[in-house]
Phi, psi and omega in degrees: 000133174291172181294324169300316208281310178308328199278329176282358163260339170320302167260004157292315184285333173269359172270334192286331171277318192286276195335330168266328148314288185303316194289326160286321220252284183311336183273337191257016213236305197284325183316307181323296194298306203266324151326317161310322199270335175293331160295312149020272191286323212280298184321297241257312172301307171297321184278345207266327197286327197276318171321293178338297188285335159299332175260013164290322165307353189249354185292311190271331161321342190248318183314315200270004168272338185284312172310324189294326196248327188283315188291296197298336152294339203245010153293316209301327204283340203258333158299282177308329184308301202282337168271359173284292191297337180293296161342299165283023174047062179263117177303111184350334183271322174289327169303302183286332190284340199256359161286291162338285184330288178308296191305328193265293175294356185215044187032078205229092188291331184225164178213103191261130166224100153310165158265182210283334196287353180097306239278157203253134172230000143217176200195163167242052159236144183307189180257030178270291182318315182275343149322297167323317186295288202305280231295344197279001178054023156346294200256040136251015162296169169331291190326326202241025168280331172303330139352274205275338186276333187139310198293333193201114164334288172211151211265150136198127189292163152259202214275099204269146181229162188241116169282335159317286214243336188105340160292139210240125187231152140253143158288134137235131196194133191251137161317139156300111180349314193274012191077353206235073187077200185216179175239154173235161159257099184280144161227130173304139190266009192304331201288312217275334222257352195249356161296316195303297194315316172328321211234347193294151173316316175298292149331324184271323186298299172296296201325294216297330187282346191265008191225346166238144171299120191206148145243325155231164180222136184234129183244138156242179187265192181299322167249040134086060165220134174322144186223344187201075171282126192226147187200134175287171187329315189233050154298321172091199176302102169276020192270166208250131171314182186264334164295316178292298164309352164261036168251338153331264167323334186260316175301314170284351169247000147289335176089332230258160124271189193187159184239171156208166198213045150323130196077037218257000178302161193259001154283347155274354155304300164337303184252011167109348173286318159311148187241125147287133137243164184200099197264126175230149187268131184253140171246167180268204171312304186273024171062357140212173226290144182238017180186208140167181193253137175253120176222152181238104165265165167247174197213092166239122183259350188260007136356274173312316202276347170275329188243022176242356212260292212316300207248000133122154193268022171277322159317304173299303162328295174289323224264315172294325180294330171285334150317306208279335172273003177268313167342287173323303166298318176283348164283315146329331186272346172276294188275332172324303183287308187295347177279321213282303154000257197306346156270320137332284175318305184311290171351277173312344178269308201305341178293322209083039164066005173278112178282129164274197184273342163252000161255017165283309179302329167308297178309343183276291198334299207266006160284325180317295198302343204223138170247008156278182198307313184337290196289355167275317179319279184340253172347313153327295186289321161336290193298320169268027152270299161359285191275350136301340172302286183314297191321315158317288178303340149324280204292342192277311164319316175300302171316303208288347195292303178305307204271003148312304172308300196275000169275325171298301176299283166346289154322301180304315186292346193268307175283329183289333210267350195250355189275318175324139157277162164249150176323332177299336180268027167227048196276157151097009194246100193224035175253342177219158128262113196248137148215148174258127134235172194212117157245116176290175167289314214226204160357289185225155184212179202250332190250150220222138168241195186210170124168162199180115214309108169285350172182178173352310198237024209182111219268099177269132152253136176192126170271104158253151161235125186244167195292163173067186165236186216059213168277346174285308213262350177267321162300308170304305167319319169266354129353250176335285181324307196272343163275345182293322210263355175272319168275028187260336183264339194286295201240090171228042135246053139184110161351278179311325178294326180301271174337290149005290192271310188289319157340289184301304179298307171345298202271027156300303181227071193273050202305307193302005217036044211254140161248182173192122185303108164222173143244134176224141176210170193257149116244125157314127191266020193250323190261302185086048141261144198240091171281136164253156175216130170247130184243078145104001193236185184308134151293110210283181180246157166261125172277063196284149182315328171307331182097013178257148152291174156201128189282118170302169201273142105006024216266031171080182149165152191292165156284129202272113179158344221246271195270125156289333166238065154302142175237153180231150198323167157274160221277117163287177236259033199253134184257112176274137158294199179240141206088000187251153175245191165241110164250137174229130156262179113314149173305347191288328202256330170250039163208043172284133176266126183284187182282359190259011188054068179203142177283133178302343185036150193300340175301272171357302155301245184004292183309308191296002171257334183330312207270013179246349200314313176300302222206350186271165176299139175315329208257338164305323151304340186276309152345275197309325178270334194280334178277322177283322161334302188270339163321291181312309200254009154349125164108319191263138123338126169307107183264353160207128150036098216195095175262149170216144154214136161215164209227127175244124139315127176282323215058154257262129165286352177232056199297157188299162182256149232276000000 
């Protein structure tokens, strides 16, 4: 055989092996590379959609709480107006007319004010409409009786639909200053439900599949169920194996992302079968995971591998590196804008969602650059940084709004606590000992105590409670306090007449119906006799020398607010010796709730004075029930109000002659 013969078989034989050597060696080279790389791109795509769907999620709870809060101030501004007009005896037509007018200037489709019974008594709707509105029975729902009963400042509903006409509001809506009904606020829901839309997980989803090779995505909640499946045409069965789901499960409890690979053989690669999967943990608010995004790519080769089959492998060699150089750019132009995406976004959360001047700008850029989904996600994001930006700046104007209101309470709480005597208003007296406090529930409180010398010999005390709590129940207390303290100086020879004349001024002018429990006596400082009038309130206890309390008898007697001409007893009777006192409480102090949902009760009291009962100082007793009180309600909220006065008689350095 010639040399010639030889070398052309030589090279007939490294071409019939290298060409199929080569053809192998480059296919399993490009599977690797673009499996690496798919897994990559594929993570990197997952993490940037689960950031996404985490700060989407936290977006409409906040849209709908500021909506929630601007409609219930411009109930609130529409309360006060219409009780301004009432007030200037301004006529229903004019009322309505100037309701319309705020509804027409501030897009208001509807504007309501009821009586305490629900019935609407002015309206910003013509009179076709607003027929329609009252018959459709809107304001006697369920929804707005706490409203009307008392139980809740303001309401803002979720989306109420009227069976008359078919229309669908959110409401917001607040009591009338006076308690005497309420005003709503209609809001369309087309504003708030086209921001959510906007921004929804399902949206995000679709975007992300049109801008990636993806064939399905799947997001779940915390307890690892679907909430958004999105699959392109020919995605096939989405439902998920026992594999898929433990990569699920395995990403929300590493906190990670994480891959799988079905089907990963390489004659199934070969023939178009393998699935990437590539799973990311979505975090909440509180920085852990409350989900996660599932995506399935495919890893299909066999394109390449018919043409590498075809054209032999120096040809396949090149035509892959020409593959693989075309290949580059365009994946770059694709995961390139979505890595810039996800850093922004990463940016923004570490801000705490405060956008600077370069990542708005980062962000135009790539909505600028792309005329595909990428560049609408960009823009997308652009627009809800925007608009969290306004939202934000909303809620800190609401906020500072509170801590006005609570700067306001705070004051209010300074003055009512100055209203109080302090011990300094009795100097020079070593015939009693006194001491008082008052802790309100809230701010401000309804129970209230007094005392002051009415002459030479003679001690006024007084103890109230008045119903409800708050600034209602605090105005009325200094009422009560200052009628106390005027017919108690004007006339106090006789205890019940006093209790009386304040009574009849009480109910003159009571609109809220509000009442208030008290007790008031005289003690003589010469005898350490206690003339009283009990109107309606707790039984005090006597601090006797024996070392026992002892609960005064009961003989009844009204609360003052309810009858202007009640008549109350004539004045009984408690005679101390010398050393012994008096404690009066409020209902704060025997019906304080532990953490077991139980009441401190007057038993309770009665034991925490045993041991101060003989010899200790007013102010240590007072001390002493108030330490066993919050001992007993550890844990627990102050649930009402809490006056204690006790009063110990010394005796008299000058007792009267016989």
């Amino acid at each position: 055989m010639t040399l010639r013969r030889r070398l052309f078989l030589l090279v007939t034989l490294s071409i019939a092996i290298g060409i199929p050597s080569a053809a192998v060696v480059f296919a399993h080279l490009s599977w690797r590379s673009v499996l690496e790389r798919t897994e990559r791109d594929g993570t990197l795509v997952a993490q940037l959609l689960a950031q996404s769907i985490g700060l989407i999620r936290q977006v409409p709870e906040t849209i709908r709480e500021i909506v929630g809060n601007d409609v219930r101030a411009q109930a609130d501004i529409v309360a006060h107006l219409t009780r301004i007009a009432r007030q200037r005896k301004a006529s229903a037509a004019e009322i309505n007319r100037a309701l319309r007018s705020i509804a027409a200037d501030n897009g208001i489709p509807e504007i309501w004010v009821t009586d305490t019974a629900g019935t609407p008594v002015f309206w910003s709707l013509d009179d076709v409409s607003a027929t329609v509105g009252i018959d459709s029975g809107l304001t006697l729902r369920p929804i707005f009786r706490p409203l009307l009963e008392g139980r809740k400042f303001s309401v803002f509903t979720d989306l109420q639909r009227r069976d008359l006409d078919g229309r669908e509001f959110y409401y917001g809506g607040v009591a009338m200053p006076d308690r005497n009904g309420m005003a709503l606020i209609a809001r369309r829901p087309d504003r708030i439900d086209r921001i959510i839309g906007r921004i929804g997980s399902k949206r995000l989803t679709e975007t992300v599949m049109a801008a990636a090779m993806i064939d399905t995505i799947w997001v779940f909640d915390e307890t690892l169920k679907p909430v958004a499946v999105t699959s392109t045409p020919g995605g096939g069965d989405v439902a998920l194996t026992a594999d898929e789901r433990a990569i699920v499960e395995r990403v929300v409890g590493s906190s990670a992302p994480a891959s799988y690979l079905r089907n990963g053989g390489f004659h199934q690669v070969l023939l178009g079968q393998a699935l990437l999967y590539v799973a990311a943990p979505i975090f909440g608010a509180d920085g852990l995971p409350d989900g996660a995004a599932l995506m399935s790519l495919p890893v299909n080769m066999r394109t390449e591998f018919n043409t590498l089959l075809l054209v032999g492998g120096g040809l396949t060699g090149l035509l892959l590196l020409a593959s693989m150089a075309l290949a580059l750019p365009f994946l770059n132009r694709i995961v390139g804008p979505l890595a810039r995406l996800a850093a922004q976004t990463n940016r923004l959360v570490e801000r705490n969602f405060r956008a600077d001047p370069e990542m708005r700008e980062e962000l135009l850029n790539v909505s600028r650059s792309r005329a595909d989904e990428v560049g609408y996600l960009g823009g997308a994001l652009s627009s809800m940084v925007a608009q969290l930006e306004t939202h934000i700046a909303e809620l800190k104007e609401t906020t500072a709004a509170k801590e006005r209101i609570e700067g306001e309470l705070s004051a209010a709480h300074s003055i009512q606590m100055g209203m109080l005597p302090g011990l300094f208003a009795l100097p020079g007296h070593a015939e009693f000992d006194l001491h008082a406090v008052l802790e309100p529930a809230k701010a401000v409180g309804g129970d209230l105590f007094d005392f002051f010398l009415l002459d030479e010999h003679r001690l006024f005390i007084l103890v109230g409670d008045v119903s409800d709590k708050g600034v209602p129940a605090a105005l009325f207390m200094a009422v009560t306090k200052t009628l106390f303290a005027v017919e108690a100086r004007r006339d106090s020879s006789s205890i019940s007449r006093i209790v009386e004349r304040v009574n009849a001024a009480l109910c003159e002018n009571n609109p809220e119906d509000m009442f208030v429990t008290v007790f008031a006596g005289i003690l003589d400082l010469r005898t350490g006799e206690i003339t009283y009038c009990d109107g309606g309130h707790e039984r005090p206890l006597i601090l006797r020398r024996d070392g026992r309390p002892e609960m005064i008898e009961k003989r009844g007697g009204l609360a003052l607010g309810f009858l202007p001409d009640a008549v109350y007893r004539e004045e009984d009777i408690i005679r101390l010796a010398a050393g012994e006192g008096l404690v009066v409480y409020t209902d704060g102090v025997s019906e304080a709730m532990s953490a077991g949902n139980e009441m401190f009760t007057v038993v309770r009291l009665r034991d925490a004075l045993v041991p101060v009962c003989r010899e200790a100082s007013a102010r240590i007793v007072v001390d002493q029930v108030l330490a066993a009180v919050r001992s007993f309600g550890a844990g627990c909220a102050q649930s009402d109000d809490i006056a204690l006065l006790a009063l110990r008689w010394q005796g008299s350095p000058d007792p009267p002659l016989p």
